[in-house]
GUMARVO-92870 format. One record per residue: x, y negated, z negated of N, C-alpha, C, O in turn; chain; residue in three letters. Coordinates in nm, 3 decimals, decimal comma, padded with zeros to 5 digits. Layout:
N
<rec n_east="X" n_north="Y" n_up="Z" ca_east="X" ca_north="Y" ca_up="Z" c_east="X" c_north="Y" c_up="Z" o_east="X" o_north="Y" o_up="Z" unit="A" code="Ala"/>
...
This chain:
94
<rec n_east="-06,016" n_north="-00,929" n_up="05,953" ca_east="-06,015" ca_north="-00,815" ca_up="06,043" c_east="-05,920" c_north="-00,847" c_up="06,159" o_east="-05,940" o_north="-00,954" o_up="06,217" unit="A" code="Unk"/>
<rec n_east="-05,813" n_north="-00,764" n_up="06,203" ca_east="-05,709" ca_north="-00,807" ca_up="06,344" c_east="-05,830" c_north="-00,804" c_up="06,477" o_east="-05,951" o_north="-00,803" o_up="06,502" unit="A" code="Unk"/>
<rec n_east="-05,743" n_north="-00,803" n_up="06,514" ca_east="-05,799" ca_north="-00,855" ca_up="06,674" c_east="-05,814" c_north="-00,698" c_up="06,740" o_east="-05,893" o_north="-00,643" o_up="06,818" unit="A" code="Unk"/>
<rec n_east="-05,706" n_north="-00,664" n_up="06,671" ca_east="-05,716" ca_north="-00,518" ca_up="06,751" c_east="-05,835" c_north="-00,413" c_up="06,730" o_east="-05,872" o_north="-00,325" o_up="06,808" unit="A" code="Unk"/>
<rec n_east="-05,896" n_north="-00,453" n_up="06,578" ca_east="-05,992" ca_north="-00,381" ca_up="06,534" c_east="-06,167" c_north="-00,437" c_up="06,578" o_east="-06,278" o_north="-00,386" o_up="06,588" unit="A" code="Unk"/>
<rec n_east="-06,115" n_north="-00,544" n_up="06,590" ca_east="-06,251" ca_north="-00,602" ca_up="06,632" c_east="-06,261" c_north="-00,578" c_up="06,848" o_east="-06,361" o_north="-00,592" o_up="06,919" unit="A" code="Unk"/>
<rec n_east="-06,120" n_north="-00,540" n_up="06,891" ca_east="-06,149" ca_north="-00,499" ca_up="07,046" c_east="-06,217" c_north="-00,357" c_up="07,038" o_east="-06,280" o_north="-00,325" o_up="07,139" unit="A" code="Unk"/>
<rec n_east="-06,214" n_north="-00,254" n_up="06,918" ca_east="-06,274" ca_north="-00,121" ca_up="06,944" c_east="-06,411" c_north="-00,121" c_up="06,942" o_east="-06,472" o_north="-00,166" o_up="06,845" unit="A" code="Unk"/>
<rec n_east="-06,461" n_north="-00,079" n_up="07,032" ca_east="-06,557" ca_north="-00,024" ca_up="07,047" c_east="-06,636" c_north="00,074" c_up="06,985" o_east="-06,551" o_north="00,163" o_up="06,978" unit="A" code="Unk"/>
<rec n_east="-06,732" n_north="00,121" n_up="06,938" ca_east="-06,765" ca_north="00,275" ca_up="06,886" c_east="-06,908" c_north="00,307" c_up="06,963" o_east="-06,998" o_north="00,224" o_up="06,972" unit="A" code="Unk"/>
<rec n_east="-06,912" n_north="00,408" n_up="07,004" ca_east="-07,048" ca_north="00,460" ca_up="07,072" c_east="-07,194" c_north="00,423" c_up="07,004" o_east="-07,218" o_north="00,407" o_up="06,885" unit="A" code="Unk"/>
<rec n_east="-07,292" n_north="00,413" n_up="07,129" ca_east="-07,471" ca_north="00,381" ca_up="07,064" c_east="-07,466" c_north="00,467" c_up="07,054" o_east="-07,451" o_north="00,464" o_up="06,932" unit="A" code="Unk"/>
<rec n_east="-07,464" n_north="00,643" n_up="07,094" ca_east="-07,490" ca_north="00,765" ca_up="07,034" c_east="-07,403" c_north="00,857" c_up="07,022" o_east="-07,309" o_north="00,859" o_up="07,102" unit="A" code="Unk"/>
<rec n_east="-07,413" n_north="00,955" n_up="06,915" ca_east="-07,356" ca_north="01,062" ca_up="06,819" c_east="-07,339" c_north="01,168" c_up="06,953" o_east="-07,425" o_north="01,255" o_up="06,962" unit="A" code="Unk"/>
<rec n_east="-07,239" n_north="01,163" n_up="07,049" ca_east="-07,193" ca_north="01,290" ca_up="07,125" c_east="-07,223" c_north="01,440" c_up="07,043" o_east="-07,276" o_north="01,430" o_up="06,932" unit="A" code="Unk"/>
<rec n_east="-07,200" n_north="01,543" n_up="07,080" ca_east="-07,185" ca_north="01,653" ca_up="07,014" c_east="-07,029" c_north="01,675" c_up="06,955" o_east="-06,980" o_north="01,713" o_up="06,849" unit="A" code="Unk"/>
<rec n_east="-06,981" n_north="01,630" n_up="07,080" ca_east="-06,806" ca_north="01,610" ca_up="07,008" c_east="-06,761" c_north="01,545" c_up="06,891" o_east="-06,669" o_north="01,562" o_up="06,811" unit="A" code="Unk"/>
<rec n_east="-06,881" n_north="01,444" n_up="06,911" ca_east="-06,860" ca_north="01,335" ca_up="06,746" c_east="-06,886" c_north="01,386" c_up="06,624" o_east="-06,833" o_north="01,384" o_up="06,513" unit="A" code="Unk"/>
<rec n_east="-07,031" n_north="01,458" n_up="06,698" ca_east="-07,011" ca_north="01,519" ca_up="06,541" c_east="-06,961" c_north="01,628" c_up="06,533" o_east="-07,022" o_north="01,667" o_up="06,434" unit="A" code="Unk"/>
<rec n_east="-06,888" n_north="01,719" n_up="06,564" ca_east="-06,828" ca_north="01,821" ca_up="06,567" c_east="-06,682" c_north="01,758" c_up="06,481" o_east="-06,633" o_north="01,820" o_up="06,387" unit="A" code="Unk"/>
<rec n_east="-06,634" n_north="01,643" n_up="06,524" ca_east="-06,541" ca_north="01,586" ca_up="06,467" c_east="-06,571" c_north="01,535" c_up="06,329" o_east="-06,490" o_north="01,541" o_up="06,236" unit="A" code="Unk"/>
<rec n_east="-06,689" n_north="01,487" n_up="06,320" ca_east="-06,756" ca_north="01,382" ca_up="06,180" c_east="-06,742" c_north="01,512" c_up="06,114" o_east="-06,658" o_north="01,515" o_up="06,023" unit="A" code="Unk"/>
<rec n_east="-06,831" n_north="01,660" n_up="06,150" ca_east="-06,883" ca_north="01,752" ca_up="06,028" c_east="-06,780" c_north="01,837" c_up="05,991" o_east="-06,814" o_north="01,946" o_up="05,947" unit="A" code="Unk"/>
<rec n_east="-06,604" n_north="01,800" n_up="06,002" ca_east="-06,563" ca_north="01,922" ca_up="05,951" c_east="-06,524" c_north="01,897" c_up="05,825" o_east="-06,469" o_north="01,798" o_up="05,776" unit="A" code="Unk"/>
<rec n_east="-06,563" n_north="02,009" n_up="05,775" ca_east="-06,573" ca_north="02,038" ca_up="05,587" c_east="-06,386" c_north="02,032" c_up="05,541" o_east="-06,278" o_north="02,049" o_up="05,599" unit="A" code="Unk"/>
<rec n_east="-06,439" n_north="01,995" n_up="05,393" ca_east="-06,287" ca_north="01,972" ca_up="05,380" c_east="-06,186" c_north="02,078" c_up="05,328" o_east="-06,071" o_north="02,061" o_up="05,288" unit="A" code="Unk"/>
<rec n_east="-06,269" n_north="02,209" n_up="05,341" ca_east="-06,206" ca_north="02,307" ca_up="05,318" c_east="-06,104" c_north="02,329" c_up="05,453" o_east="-05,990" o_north="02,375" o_up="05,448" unit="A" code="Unk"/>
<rec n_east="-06,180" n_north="02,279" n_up="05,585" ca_east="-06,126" ca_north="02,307" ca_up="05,751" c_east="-05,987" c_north="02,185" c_up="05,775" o_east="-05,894" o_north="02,187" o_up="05,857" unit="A" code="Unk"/>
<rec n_east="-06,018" n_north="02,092" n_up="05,674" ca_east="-05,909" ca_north="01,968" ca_up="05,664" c_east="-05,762" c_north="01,976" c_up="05,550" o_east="-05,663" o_north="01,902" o_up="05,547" unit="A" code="Unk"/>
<rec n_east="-05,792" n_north="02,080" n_up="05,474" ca_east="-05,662" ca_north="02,050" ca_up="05,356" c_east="-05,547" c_north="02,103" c_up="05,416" o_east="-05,440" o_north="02,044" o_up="05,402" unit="A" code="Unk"/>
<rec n_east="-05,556" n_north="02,225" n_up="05,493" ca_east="-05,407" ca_north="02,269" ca_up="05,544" c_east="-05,326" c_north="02,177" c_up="05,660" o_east="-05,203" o_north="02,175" o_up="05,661" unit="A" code="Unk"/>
<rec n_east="-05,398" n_north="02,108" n_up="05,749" ca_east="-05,359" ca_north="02,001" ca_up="05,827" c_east="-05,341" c_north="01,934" c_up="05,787" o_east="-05,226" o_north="01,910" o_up="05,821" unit="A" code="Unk"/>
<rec n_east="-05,385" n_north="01,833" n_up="05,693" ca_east="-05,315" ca_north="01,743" ca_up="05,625" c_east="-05,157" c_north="01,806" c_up="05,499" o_east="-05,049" o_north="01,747" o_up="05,495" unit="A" code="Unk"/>
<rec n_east="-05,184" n_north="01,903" n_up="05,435" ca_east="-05,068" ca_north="01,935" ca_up="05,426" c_east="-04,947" c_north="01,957" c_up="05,531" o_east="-04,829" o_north="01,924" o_up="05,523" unit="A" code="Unk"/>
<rec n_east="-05,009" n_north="02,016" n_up="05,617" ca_east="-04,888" ca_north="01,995" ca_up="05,731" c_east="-04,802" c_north="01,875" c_up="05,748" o_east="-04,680" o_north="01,863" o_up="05,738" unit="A" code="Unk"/>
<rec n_east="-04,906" n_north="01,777" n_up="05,779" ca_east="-04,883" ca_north="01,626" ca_up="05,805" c_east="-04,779" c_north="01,541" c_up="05,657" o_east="-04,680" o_north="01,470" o_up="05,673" unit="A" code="Unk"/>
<rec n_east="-04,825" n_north="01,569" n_up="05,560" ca_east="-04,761" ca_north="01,523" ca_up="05,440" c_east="-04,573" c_north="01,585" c_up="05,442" o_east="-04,466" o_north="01,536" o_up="05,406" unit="A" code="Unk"/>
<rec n_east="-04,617" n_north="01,720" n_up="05,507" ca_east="-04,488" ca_north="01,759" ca_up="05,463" c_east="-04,380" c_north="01,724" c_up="05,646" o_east="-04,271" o_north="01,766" o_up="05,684" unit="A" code="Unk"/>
<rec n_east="-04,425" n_north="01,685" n_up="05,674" ca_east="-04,368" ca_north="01,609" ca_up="05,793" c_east="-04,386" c_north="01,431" c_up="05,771" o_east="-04,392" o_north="01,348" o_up="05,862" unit="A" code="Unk"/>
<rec n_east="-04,390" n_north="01,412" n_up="05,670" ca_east="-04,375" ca_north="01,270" ca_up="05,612" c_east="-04,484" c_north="01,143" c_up="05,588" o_east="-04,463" o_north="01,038" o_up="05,527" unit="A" code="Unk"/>
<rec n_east="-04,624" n_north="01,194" n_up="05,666" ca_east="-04,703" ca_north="01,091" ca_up="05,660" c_east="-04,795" c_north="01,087" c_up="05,493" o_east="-04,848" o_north="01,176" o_up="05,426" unit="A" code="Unk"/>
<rec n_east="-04,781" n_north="00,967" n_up="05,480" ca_east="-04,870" ca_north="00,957" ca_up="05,333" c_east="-05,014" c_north="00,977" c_up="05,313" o_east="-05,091" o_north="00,880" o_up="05,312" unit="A" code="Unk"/>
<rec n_east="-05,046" n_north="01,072" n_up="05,300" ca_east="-05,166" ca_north="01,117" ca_up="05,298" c_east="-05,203" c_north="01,137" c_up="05,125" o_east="-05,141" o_north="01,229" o_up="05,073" unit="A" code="Unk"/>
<rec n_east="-05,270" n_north="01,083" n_up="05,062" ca_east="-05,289" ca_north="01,082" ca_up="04,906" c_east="-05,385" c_north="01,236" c_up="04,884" o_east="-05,484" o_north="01,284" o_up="04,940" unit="A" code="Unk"/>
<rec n_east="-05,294" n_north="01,281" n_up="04,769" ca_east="-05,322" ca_north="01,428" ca_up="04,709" c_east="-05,481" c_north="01,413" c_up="04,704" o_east="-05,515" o_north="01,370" o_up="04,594" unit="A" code="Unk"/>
<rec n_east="-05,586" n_north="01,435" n_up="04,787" ca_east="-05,777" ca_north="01,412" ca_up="04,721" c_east="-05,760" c_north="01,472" c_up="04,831" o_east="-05,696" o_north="01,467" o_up="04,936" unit="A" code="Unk"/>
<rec n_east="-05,849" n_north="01,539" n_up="04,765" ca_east="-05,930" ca_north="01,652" ca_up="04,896" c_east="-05,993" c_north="01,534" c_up="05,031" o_east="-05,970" o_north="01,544" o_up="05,152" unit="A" code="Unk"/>
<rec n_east="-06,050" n_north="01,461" n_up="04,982" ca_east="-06,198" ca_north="01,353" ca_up="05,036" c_east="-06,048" c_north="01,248" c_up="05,132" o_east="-06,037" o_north="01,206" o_up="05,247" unit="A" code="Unk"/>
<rec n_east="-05,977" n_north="01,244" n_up="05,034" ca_east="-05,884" ca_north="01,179" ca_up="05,141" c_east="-05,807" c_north="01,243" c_up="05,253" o_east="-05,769" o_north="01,186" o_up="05,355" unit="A" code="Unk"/>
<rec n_east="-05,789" n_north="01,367" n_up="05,221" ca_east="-05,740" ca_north="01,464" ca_up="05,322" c_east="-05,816" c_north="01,485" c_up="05,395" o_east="-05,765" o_north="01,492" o_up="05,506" unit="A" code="Unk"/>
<rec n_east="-05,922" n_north="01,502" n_up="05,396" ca_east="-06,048" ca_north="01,546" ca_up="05,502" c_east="-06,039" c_north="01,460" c_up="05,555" o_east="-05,992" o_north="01,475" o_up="05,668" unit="A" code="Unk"/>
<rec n_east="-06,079" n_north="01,307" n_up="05,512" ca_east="-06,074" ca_north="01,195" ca_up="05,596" c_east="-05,928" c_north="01,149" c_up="05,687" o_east="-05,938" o_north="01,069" o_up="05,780" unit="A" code="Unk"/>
<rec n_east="-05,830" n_north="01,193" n_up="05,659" ca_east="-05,726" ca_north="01,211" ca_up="05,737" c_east="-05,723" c_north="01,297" c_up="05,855" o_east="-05,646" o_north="01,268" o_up="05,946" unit="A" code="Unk"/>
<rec n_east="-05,798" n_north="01,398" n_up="05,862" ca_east="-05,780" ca_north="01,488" ca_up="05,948" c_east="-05,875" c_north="01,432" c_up="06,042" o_east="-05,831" o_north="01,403" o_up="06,153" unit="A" code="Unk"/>
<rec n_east="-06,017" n_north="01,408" n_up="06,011" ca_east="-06,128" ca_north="01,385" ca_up="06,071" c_east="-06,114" c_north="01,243" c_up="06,170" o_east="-06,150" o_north="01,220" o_up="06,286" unit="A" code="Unk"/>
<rec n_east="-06,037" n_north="01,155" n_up="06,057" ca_east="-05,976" ca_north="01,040" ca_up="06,185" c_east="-05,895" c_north="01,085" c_up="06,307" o_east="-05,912" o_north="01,050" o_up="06,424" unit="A" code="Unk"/>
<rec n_east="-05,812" n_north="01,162" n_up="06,264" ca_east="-05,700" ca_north="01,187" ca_up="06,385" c_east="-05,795" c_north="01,319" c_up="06,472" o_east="-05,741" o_north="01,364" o_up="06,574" unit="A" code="Unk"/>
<rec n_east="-05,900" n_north="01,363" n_up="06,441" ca_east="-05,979" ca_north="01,415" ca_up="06,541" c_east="-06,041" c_north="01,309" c_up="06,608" o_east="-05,981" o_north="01,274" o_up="06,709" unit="A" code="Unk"/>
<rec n_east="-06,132" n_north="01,254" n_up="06,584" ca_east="-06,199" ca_north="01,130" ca_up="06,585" c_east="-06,142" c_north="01,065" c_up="06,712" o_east="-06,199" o_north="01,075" o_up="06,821" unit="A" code="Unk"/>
<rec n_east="-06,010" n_north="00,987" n_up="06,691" ca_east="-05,973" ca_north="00,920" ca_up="06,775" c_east="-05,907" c_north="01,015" c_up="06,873" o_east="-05,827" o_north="00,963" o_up="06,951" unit="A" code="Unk"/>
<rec n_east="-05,922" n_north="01,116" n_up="06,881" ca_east="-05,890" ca_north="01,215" ca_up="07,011" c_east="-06,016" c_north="01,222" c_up="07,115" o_east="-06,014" o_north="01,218" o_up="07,238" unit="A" code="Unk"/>
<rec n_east="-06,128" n_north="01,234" n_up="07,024" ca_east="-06,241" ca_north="01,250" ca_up="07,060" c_east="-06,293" c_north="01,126" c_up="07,154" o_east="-06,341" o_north="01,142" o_up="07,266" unit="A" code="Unk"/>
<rec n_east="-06,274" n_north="00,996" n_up="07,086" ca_east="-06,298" ca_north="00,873" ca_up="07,165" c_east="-06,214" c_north="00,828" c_up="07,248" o_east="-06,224" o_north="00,717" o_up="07,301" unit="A" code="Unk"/>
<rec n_east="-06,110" n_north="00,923" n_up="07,271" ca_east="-06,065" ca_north="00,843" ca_up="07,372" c_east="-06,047" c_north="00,948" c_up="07,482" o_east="-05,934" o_north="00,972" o_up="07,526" unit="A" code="Unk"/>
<rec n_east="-06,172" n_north="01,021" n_up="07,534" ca_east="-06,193" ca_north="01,092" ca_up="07,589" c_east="-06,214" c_north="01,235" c_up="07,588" o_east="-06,303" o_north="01,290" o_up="07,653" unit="A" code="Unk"/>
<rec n_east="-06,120" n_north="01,304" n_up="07,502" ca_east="-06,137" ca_north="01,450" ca_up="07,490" c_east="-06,256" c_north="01,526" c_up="07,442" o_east="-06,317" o_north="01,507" o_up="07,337" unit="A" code="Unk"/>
<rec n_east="-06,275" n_north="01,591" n_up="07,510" ca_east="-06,377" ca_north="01,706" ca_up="07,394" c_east="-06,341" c_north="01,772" c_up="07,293" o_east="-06,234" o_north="01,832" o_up="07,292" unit="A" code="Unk"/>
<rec n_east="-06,413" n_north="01,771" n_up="07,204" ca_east="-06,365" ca_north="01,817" ca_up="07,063" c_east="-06,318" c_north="01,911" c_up="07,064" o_east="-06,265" o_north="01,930" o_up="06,954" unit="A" code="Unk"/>
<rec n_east="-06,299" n_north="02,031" n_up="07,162" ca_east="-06,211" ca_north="02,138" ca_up="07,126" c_east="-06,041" c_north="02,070" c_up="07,153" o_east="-05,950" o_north="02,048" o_up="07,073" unit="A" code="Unk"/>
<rec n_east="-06,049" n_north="02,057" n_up="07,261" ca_east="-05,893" ca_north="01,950" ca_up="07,275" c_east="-05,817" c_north="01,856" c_up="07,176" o_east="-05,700" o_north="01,834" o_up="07,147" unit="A" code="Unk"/>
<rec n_east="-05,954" n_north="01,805" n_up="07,135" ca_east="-05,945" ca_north="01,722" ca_up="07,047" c_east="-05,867" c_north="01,789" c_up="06,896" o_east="-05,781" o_north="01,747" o_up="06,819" unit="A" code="Unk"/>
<rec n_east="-05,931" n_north="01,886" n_up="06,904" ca_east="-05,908" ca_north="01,967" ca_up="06,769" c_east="-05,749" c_north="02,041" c_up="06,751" o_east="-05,676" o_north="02,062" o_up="06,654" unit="A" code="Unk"/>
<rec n_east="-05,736" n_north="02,070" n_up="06,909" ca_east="-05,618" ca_north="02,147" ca_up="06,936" c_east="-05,527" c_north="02,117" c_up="06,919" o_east="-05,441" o_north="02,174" o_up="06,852" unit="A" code="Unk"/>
<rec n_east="-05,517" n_north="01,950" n_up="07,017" ca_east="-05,405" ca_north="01,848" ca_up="06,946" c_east="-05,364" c_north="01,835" c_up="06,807" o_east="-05,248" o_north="01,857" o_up="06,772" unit="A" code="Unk"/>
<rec n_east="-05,451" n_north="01,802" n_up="06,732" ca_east="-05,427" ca_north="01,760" ca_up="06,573" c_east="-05,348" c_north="01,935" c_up="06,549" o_east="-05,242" o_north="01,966" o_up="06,495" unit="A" code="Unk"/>
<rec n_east="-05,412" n_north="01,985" n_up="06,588" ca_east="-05,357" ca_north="02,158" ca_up="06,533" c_east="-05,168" c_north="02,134" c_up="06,555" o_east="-05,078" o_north="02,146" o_up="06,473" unit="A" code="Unk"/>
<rec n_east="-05,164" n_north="02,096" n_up="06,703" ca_east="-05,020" ca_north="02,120" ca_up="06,774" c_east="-04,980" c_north="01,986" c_up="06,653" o_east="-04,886" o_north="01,992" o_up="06,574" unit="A" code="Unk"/>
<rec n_east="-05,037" n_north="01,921" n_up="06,659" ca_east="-04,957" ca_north="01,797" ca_up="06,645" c_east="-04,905" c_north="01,834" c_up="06,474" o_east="-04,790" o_north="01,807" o_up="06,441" unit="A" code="Unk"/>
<rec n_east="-04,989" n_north="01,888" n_up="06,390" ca_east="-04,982" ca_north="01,888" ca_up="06,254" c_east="-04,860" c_north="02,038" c_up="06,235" o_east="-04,799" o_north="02,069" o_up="06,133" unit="A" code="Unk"/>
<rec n_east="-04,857" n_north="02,095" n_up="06,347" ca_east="-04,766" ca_north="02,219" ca_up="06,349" c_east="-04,613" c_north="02,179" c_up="06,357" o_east="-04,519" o_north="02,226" o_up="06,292" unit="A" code="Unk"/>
<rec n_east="-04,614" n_north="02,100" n_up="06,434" ca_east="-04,459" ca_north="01,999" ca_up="06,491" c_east="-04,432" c_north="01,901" c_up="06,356" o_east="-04,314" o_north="01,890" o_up="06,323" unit="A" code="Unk"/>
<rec n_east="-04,508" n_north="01,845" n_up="06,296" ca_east="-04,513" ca_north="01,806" ca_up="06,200" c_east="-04,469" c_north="01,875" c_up="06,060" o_east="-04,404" o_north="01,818" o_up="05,973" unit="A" code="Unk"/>
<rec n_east="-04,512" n_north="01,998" n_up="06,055" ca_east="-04,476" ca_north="02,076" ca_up="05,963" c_east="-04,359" c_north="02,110" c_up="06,002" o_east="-04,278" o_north="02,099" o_up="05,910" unit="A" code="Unk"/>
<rec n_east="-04,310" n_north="02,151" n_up="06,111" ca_east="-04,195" ca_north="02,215" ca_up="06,130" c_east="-04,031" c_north="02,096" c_up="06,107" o_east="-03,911" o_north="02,117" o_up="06,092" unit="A" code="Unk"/>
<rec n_east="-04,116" n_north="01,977" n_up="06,117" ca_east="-04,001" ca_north="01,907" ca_up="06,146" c_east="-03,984" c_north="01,822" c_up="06,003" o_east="-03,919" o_north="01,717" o_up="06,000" unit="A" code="Unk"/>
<rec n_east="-04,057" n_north="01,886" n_up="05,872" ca_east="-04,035" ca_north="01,840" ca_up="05,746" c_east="-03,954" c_north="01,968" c_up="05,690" o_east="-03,979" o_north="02,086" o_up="05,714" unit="A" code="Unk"/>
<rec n_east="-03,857" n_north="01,918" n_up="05,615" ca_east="-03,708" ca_north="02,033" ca_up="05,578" c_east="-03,792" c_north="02,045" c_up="05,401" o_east="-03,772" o_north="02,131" o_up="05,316" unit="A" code="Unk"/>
<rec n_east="-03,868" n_north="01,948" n_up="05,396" ca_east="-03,922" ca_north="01,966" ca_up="05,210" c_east="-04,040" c_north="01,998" c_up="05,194" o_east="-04,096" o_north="02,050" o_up="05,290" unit="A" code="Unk"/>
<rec n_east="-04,116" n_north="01,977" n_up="05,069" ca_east="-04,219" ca_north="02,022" ca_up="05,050" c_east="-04,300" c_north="01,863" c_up="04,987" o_east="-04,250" o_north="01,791" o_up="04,900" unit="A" code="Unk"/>
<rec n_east="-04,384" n_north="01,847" n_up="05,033" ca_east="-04,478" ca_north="01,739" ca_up="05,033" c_east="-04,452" c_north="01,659" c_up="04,873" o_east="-04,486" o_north="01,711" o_up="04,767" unit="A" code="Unk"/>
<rec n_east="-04,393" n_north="01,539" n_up="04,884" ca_east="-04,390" ca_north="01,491" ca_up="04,776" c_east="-04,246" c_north="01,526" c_up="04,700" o_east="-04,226" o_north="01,495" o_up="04,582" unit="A" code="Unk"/>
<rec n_east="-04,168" n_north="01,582" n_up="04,765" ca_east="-04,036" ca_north="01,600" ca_up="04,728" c_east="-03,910" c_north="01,513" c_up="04,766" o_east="-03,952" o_north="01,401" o_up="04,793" unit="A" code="Unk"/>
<rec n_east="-03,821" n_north="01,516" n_up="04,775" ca_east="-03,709" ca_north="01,392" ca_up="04,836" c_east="-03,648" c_north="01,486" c_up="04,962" o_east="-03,679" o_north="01,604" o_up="04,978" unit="A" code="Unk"/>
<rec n_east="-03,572" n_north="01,425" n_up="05,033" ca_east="-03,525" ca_north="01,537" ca_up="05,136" c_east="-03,367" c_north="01,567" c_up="05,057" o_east="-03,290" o_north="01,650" o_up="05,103" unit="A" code="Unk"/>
């Protein structure tokens, strides 16, 4: 385990933000992670892995202060800039 992973911390209790972040379904996760894929990050074609992609990058919005709507908003902006700034389609060459 790095050093870096063993300095994080994780909360004694489940915020509402946490789980607001933990419970989103992966129907609420596939188009953000497509975004993200087609702006270059490797995100593997599974639903369960896409969800879990999205839910991290909420996640760590969430812990490091934001409330989950912010939290949520970011990944939104962020996965939008992302899309915009991929010229292909996920899994294609440029």
């Amino acid at each position: 385990m790095s050093e870096e992973l063993k300095a994080l911390t994780f909360p004694e209790v489940m915020t509402e933000d946490i789980e607001q972040a933990l419970g989103l379904m992966c129907f609420q996760c596939g188009q953000y992670a497509h975004a993200f894929k087609k702006g270059g990050e490797n995100i593997p074609p599974k639903a369960e892995k896409e969800q879990a992609a999205i839910i991290f990058k909420v996640l760590k919005n969430v812990l490091s202060g934001m409330p989950f709507d912010a939290a949520f908003t970011k990944m939104h902006n962020d996965a939008v800039r992302a899309q915009e700034s991929g010229n292909t389609r996920a899994g294609e060459k440029a």
